[in-house]
N, C-alpha and C positions, 0 to 999 in steps of 0.2 A: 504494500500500500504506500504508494507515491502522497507528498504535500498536494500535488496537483489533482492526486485522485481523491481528496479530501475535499482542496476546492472546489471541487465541481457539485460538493454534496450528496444527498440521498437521491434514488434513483430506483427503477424498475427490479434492478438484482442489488443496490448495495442499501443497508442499512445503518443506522450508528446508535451505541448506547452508551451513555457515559459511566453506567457501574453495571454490574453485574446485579439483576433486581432479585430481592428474596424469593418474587412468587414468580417461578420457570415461567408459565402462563404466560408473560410480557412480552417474552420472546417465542415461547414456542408458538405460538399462531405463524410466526412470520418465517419461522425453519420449515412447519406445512407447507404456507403457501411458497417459498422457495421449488419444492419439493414439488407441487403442482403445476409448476410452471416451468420456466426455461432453467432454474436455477439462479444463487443468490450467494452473498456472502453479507453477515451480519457482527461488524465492528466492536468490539466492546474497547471501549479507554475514549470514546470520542464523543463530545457532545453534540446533540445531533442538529441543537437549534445554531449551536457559534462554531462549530468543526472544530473547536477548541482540543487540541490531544491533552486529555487528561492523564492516560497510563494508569499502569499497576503495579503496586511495589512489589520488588522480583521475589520477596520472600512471600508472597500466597499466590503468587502469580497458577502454579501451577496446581495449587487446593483449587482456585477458579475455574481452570480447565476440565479438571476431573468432573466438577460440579455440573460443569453445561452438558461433560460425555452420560453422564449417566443421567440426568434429565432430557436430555433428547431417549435417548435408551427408554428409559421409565414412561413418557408420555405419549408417545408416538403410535401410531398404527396407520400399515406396514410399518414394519422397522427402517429409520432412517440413519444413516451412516455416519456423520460428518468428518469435514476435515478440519483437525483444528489444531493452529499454529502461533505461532509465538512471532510479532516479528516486531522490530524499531523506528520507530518514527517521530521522528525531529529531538532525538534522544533518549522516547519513552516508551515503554513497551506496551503492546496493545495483544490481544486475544482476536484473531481472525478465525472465525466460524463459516466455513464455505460447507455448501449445501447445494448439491447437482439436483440434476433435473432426473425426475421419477421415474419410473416404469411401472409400478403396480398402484395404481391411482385408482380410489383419490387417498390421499393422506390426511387423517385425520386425525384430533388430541383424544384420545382415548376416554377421558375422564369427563368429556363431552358428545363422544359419538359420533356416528356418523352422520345423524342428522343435523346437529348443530356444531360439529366439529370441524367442517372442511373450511379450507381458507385457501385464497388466491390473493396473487399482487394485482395492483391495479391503480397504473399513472402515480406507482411508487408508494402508494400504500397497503395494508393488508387487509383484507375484505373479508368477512363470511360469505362464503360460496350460495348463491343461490339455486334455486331446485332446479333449474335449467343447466347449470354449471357442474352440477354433482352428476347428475345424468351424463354429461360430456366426456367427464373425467373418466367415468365408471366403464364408457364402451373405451376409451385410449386404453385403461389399463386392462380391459381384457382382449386388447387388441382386434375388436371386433367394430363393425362398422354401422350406424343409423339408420341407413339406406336401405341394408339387406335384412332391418330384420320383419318380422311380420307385422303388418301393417291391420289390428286389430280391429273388428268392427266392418271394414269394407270384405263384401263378396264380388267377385266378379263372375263373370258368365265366358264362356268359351267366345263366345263373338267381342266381351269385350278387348281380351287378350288377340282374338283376330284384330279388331279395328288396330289398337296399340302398333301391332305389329305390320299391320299394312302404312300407318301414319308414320311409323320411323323408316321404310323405305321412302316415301317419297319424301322425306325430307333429305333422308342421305343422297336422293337424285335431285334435289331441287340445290342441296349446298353444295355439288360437284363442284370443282374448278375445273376442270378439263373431262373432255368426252370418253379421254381413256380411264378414268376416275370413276365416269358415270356407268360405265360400260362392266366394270369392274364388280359394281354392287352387286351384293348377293343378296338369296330374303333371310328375313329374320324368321327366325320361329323359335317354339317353346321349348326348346331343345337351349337354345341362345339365349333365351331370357333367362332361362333357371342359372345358365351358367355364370351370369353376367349378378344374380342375386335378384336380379326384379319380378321371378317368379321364385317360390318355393313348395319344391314337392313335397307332400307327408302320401302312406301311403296309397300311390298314384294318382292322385288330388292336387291341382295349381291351387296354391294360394299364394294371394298380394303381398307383397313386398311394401315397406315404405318408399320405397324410389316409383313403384308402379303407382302408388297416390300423388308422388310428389308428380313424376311425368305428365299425367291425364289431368291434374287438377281435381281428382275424386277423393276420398276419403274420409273427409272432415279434416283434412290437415287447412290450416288457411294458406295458402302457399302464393303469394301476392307481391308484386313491383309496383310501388309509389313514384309516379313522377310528377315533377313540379318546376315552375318556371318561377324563379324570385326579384322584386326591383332589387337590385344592391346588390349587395354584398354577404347580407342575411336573410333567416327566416323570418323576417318581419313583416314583411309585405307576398305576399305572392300575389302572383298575375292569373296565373293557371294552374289545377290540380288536377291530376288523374291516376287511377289505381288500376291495376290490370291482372287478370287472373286467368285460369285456366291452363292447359297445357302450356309445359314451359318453352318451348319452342315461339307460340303464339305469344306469351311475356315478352321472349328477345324481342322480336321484331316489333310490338306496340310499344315497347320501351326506344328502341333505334330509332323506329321514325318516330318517336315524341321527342328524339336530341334531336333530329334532323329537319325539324320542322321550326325548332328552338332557336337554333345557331347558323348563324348569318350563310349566306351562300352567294358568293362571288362567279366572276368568271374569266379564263384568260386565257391568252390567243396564243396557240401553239401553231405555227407555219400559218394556215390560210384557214385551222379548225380552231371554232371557240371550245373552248374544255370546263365544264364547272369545276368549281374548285371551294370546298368548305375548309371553314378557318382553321375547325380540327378532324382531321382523318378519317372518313365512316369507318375505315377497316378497325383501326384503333378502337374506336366509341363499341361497336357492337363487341369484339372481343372483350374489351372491358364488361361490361353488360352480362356475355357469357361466362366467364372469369367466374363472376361474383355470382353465378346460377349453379355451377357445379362445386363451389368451393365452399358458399356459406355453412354455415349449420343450420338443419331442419331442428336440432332440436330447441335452438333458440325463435321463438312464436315473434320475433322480428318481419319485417319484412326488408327487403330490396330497396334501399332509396334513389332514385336518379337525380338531382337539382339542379339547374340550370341557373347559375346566377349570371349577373353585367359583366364578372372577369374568371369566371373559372365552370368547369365542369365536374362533377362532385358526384363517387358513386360510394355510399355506403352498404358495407357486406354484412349481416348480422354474425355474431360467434367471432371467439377469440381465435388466432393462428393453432393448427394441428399441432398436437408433439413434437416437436422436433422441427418443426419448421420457426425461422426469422425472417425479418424485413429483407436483411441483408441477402439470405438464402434464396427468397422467394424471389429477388431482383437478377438474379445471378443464374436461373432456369433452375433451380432446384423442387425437384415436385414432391408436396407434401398430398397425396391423396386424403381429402375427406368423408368425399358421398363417391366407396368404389363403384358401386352398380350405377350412375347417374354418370361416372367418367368412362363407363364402357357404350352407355347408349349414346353420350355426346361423342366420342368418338365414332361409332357407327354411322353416326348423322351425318360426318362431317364437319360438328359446329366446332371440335376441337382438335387438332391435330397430334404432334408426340406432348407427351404431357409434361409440364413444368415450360414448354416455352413461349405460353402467351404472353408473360407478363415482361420478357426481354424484347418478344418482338413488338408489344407496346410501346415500351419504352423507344425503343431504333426508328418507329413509323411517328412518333410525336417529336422527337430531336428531329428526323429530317424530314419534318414539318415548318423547323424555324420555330418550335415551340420552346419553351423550358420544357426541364424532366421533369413528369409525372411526379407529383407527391404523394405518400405513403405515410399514414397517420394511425396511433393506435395500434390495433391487433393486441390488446387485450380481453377487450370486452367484443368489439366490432372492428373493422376495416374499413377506411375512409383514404380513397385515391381520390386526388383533383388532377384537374389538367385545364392551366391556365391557356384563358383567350388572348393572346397577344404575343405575334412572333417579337422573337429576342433578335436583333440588330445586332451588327457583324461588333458594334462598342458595345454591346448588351445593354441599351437602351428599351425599355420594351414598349411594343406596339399595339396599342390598346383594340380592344372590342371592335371600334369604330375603323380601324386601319391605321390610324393614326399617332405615329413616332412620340414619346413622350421628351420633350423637352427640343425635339429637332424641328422647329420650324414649318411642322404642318406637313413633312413631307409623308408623302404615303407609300406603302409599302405591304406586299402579301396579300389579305385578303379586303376588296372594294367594298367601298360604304354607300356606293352609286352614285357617288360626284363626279367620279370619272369615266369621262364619254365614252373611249374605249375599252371601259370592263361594264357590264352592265349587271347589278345584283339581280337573283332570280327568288322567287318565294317557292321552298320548296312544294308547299301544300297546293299552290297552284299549276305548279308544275304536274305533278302527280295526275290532279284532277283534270289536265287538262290531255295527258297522255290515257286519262280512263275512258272520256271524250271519244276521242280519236278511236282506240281498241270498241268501244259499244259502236262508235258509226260503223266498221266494218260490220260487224256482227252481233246487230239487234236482242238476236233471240237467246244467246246464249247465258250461261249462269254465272252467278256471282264468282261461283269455284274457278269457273274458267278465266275469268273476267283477274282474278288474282294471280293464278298461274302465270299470264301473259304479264303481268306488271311485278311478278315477281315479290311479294306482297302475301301478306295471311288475308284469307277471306275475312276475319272480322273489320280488318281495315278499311274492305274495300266496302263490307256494308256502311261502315258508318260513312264513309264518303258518299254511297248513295242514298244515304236517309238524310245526307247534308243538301246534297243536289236536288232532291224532290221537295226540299223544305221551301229551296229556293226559289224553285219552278225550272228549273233548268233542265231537267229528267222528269220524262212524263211515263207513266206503265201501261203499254195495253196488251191487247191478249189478254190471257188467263191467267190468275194465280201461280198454276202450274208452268203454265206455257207462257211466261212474259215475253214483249215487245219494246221494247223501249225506245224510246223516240225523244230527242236532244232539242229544247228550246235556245237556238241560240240569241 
């Protein structure tokens, strides 16, 4: 322990105490939540309000040491290990208490239980674990996963497992990237799913998995994406609010185009072809989006936030980072599986590629954006990525919302605020509606499903666009129920 690592104070893993306290209890909470978490080391000689090194005189110095080994010893369940050493600092000798990161979790003070015993860190202090969290704990440490277990209360019927199953093929043809890709797909069946854990057999009987609730949107699980548009900088104000539920595929995409419709959309002249061009990446935004679909914890009753403020894009994930997994780790392509049955059918789909490397290639598609790097906030309790609206200038001046250089004289630069003649801004929502236009004049009669297909779009999308346009009178129905006609008032 460095003067400098004094000065920096308490933190996520370090602690400080200035004596050794009579009742164990004062520390042991925080040897737990060590212990639940990433790991921790806990100071004794140091005051924790002035970093003042108090020390311990060398003659009980090591009565003290004994005293914390056999009170960790004594209080603990599982049994926790610690390492504890003697070291000098700025003359005085201090008691260093390090304490790794668990494996048979959760750890709790015995003389409290498991009920009211489990503790976690959290933004550097030590918390009683809540029933969501003890839950979390309880599958890490028996190394078993949320997603694959039985998903209690919901029955499904053999056609439902067929539909599931016909709906993940056509997503995995609709997220192709290349026709050898698409060509490639194979079908799923229940041979796949049980393998994958989203089905489970007991004797020769499917039954539902929690990944098969969380998938279809069925169960009673609430499984839901909040998006929202804010003035500023905070939740103080918002402009627009929307919640989106159902199949989690149908989430991604009502969440994507709710950024897409959010944030500005420029455009710019490559040779003799205009190119639109959004301020931030769609490949980016929807990966994030996905990211935080396969990653969160179900069993935290959170939901998905997306927020659009004036200078940034903001996605929170509910549930603390997996075992084993850091900020640091997770930036670096290292993959922490959480929901394994949900990272086999987003694989299947398409929606995610080899695992662990969304969140680098995030990052690489927003720097050669002309962005800043993605911020990473938390992963305690939740996960909160932003990604600032304003490209960074070759001085790192940054370039606001609007296009506009902070402090450079108005010059503009990246993405058009529509002052300038030759970029013209486009509104993506009319955009959209005006290519759905276009696809109904060819082909009056046909359906909504098709009518999405072509525009590449979930059908609930494209109904709500068409319950927008008959509001307006611009889409009129004729034919039958059955047999619509549609006919375009321009």
């Amino acid at each position: 322990m460095t003067i400098e690592e004094i000065l920096a104070g308490e933190s996520k893993n370090i602690e400080f105490k200035e004596t050794l306290p009579e009742k164990s209890i004062k520390y042991m909470k925080s040897v737990v939540a060590f212990a639940n978490g990433t790991g921790g080391k806990i100071i004794f000689g140091i005051a924790d309000k002035t970093r003042e090194v108090v020390g311990f005189d060398k003659e009980d110095v090591f009565k003290k040491m004994d005293a914390i080994a056999n009170a960790v010893s004594d209080s603990c369940e599982p049994a926790i290990i610690p390492d504890i050493t003697l070291q000098t600092v700025d003359g005085k000798t201090v008691i260093v208490v390090e304490v790794s990161e668990g494996r048979q979790r959760p750890y709790y003070i015995k003389a409290l239980g498991r009920d009211g015993g489990v503790y976690v860190r959290v933004a550097g202090t030590t918390r009683l674990a809540d029933e969501y969290m003890v839950k979390e704990l309880l599958f890490e440490g028996s190394n078993r996963y949320y997603d694959q277990a039985l998903c209690t209360g919901l029955n499904v019927t053999e056609e439902d497992i067929d539909a599931l199953c016909k709906a993940m093929k056509e997503q995995a043809v609709r997220n192709a990237r290349t026709e050898e890709q698409k060509a490639s797909i194979k079908d799923v069946g229940r041979q796949q799913l049980r393998s994958w854990g989203i089905l489970i057999e007991r004797d020769g009987k499917d039954y539902p998995s929690n990944a098969f609730a969380i998938l279809t949107g069925n169960g009673g699980l609430h499984v839901a994406t909040q998006c929202g548009v804010f003035k500023g900088t905070t939740k103080a104000v918002f402009v627009d609010r929307r919640e989106y539920s159902g199949p989690l595929w149908e989430q991604i995409d009502e969440a994507f185009q709710f950024v897409l419709r959010n944030i500005h959309l420029g455009a710019t002249i490559v040779g003799i072809y205009r190119q639109d061009v959004y301020e931030i990446p769609p490949d980016a935004i929807r990966e994030l989006i996905i990211n935080a679909m396969v990653h969160r914890s179900y069993l935290d009753h959170g939901t998905i936030q997306v927020a659009v403020y004036d200078n940034r894009l903001e996605i929170t994930s509910p549930g603390k980072l997996p075992m084993g997994q850091t900020m640091e780790r997770m930036k670096e392509g290292y993959s922490k599986i959480r929901n394994e049955a949900l990272a086999h059918a987003f694989a299947y789909m398409n929606l995610i590629e080899h695992w662990g490397s969304g969140i680098p290639r995030i990052i690489d598609k927003v720097k050669a954006a002309g962005l800043q790097e993605p911020e990473f906030i938390g992963g305690e309790v939740d996960l909160r990525i932003n990604i600032y609206r304003g490209q960074v200038a070759t001085n790192n001046a940054m370039i606001n919302a609007n296009g506009t250089k902070n402090g450079a004289n108005g010059v503009k630069c990246g993405v058009d605020d529509g002052t300038n003649s030759d970029e013209v801004p486009l509104n993506k929502e009319q955009t959209q509606i005006e290519k759905l236009l276009q696809i109904i004049e060819k082909n009056p009669s046909a359906t909504q499903a098709y009518y999405a297909e072509k525009m590449g779009i979930s059908k609930r999308t494209v109904s709500r666009m068409f319950a927008s346009l008959q509001e307006k009178g611009r889409l009129v129905q004729g034919g039958t129920k059955r047999k619509a006609n549609w006919k375009i008032i321009r």
